[in-house]
C-alpha positions in Angstrom: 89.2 88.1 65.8 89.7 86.6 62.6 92.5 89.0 61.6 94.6 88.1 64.7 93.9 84.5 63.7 95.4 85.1 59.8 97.9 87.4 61.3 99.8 85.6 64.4 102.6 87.4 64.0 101.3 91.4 63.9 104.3 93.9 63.0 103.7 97.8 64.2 102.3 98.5 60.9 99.6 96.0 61.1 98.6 96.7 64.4 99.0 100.3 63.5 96.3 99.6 60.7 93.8 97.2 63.4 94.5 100.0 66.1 93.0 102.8 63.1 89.8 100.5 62.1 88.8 100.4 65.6 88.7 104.1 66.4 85.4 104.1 65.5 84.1 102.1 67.9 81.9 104.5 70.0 84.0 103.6 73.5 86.8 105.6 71.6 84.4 108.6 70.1 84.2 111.8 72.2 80.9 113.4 72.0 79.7 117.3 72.9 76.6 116.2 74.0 75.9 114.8 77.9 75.5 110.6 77.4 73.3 108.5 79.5 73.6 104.9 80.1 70.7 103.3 81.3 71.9 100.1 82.2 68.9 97.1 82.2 70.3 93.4 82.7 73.9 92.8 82.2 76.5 95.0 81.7 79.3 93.1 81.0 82.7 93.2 79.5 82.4 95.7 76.7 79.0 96.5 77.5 80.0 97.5 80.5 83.1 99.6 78.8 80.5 101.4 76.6 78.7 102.3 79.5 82.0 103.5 81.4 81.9 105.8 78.0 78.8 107.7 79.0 78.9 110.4 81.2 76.2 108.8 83.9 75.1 105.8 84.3 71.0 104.4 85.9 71.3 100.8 86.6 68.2 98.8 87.4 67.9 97.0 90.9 68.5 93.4 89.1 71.2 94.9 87.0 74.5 93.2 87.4 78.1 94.8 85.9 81.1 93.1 85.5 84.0 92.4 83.0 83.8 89.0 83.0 86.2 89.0 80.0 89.1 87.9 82.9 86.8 84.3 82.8 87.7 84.4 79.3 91.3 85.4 79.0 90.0 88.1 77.0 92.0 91.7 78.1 89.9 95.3 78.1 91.0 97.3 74.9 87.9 99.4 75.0 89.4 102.5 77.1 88.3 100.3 80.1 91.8 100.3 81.9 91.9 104.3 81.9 88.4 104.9 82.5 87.1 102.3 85.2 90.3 103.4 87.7 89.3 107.4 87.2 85.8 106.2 88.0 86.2 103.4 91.1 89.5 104.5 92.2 92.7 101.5 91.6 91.9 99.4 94.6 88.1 98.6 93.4 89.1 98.4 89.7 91.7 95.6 90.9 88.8 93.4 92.5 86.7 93.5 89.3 89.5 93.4 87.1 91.5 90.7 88.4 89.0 88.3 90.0 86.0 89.1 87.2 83.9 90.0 90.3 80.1 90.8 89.1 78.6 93.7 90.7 74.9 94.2 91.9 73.6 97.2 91.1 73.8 98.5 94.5 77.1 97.7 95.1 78.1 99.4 91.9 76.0 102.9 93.1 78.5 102.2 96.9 81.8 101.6 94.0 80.5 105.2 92.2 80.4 102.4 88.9 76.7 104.0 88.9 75.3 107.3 89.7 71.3 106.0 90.5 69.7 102.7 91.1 66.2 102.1 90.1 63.3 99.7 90.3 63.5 97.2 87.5 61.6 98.3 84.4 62.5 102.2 85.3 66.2 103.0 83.6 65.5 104.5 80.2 62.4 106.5 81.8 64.7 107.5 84.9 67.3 108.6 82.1 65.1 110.5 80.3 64.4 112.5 83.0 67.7 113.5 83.6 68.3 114.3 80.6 65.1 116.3 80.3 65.9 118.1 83.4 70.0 118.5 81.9 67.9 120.4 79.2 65.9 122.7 81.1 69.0 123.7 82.7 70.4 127.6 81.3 73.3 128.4 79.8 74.1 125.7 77.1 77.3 127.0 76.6 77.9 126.8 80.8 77.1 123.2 80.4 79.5 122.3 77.3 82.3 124.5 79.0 82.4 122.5 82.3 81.8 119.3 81.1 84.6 119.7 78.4 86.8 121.0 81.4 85.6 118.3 83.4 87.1 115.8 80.7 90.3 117.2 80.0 91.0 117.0 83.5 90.3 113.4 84.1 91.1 109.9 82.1 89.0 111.4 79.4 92.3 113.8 78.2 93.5 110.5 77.5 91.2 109.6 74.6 93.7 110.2 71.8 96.8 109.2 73.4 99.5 107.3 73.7 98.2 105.1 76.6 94.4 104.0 74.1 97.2 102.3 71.7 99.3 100.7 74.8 96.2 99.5 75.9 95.4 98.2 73.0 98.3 96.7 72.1 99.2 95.3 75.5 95.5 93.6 75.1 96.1 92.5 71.5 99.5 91.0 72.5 98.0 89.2 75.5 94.7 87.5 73.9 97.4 86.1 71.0 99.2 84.7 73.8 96.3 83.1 75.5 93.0 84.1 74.3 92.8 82.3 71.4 94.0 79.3 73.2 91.0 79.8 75.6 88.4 81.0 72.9 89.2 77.7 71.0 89.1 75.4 73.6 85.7 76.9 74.7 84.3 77.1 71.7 85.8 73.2 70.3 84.0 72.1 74.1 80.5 73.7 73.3 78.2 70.7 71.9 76.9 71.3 68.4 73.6 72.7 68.2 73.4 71.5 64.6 73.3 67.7 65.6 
């Protein structure tokens, strides 16, 4: 955030250069091993984009999701725009993403946001399991062969491409044009815990 503050005025090469520091965040990593999210609280905004990273997701009863980021004129850059649609389907992706509509847990298992709802206190134990029983499963190589074919032939193919740095640059563009103007008013209206 501080970059785009010293740098209003971003040319391709510099966005270029933002675009290549954040390929490390995990939301843009593909990994050859089955991921979990076990989803306890809040999931929201890019905690709710890492989770769309993981291949399953176990929400707790009292869990809410959301991407409450539209609240904060703050646009998804996290592969959230190609992975919730593949997910939710384009009509259900529009609710949340244009009306920042959080999600019970329940209603996020009826959206397919979540694969299993569980009582509070149960997600990383019900995760465990799966993955335990994912395990126990034969034919490791059976397992790494669909679910690689299972990516390419979905949003995920799109990891590396063309439409992560539109996203990313539509977002970028659109939080200089108005986020900042939000995330300063905000911030300038929060009292002062220090007084």
């Amino acid at each position: 955030m501080s970059y785009i503050k010293q740098n209003p005025t971003c040319d391709d090469v510099s966005l270029h250069r933002l675009y290549s520091c954040l390929s490390m965040d995990p939301t843009k990593m593909t990994f050859s091993k089955p991921l979990i999210a076990a989803i306890t609280g809040k999931a929201i905004g890019a905690g709710l984009e890492l989770a769309l990273a993981c291949d399953l997701r176990v929400a707790e009863i009292d869990s809410t999701l959301s991407l409450h980021k539209r609240k904060h004129c703050i646009p998804m850059m996290n592969m959230g725009t190609i992975r919730l649609p593949a997910l939710i389907g384009l009509s259900r992706c529009f609710d949340m993403v244009l009306t920042g509509r959080e999600l019970r847990a329940n209603e996020a298992l009826e959206f397919g946001l979540v694969n299993r709802v569980t009582p509070t206190g149960t997600a990383i134990g019900v995760a465990v399991k799966m993955i335990d029983a994912i395990c126990r499963l034969p034919g490791l190589s059976a397992l790494h062969s669909d679910r690689s074919s299972l990516l390419r032939t979905t949003s995920q193919s799109f990891m590396n491409s063309e439409l992560t740095k539109l996203e990313f640059t539509e977002a970028l563009n659109a939080f200089k044009n108005e986020g900042m103007k939000v995330l300063d008013e905000n911030v300038s209206n929060q009292p002062n815990e220090c007084d």
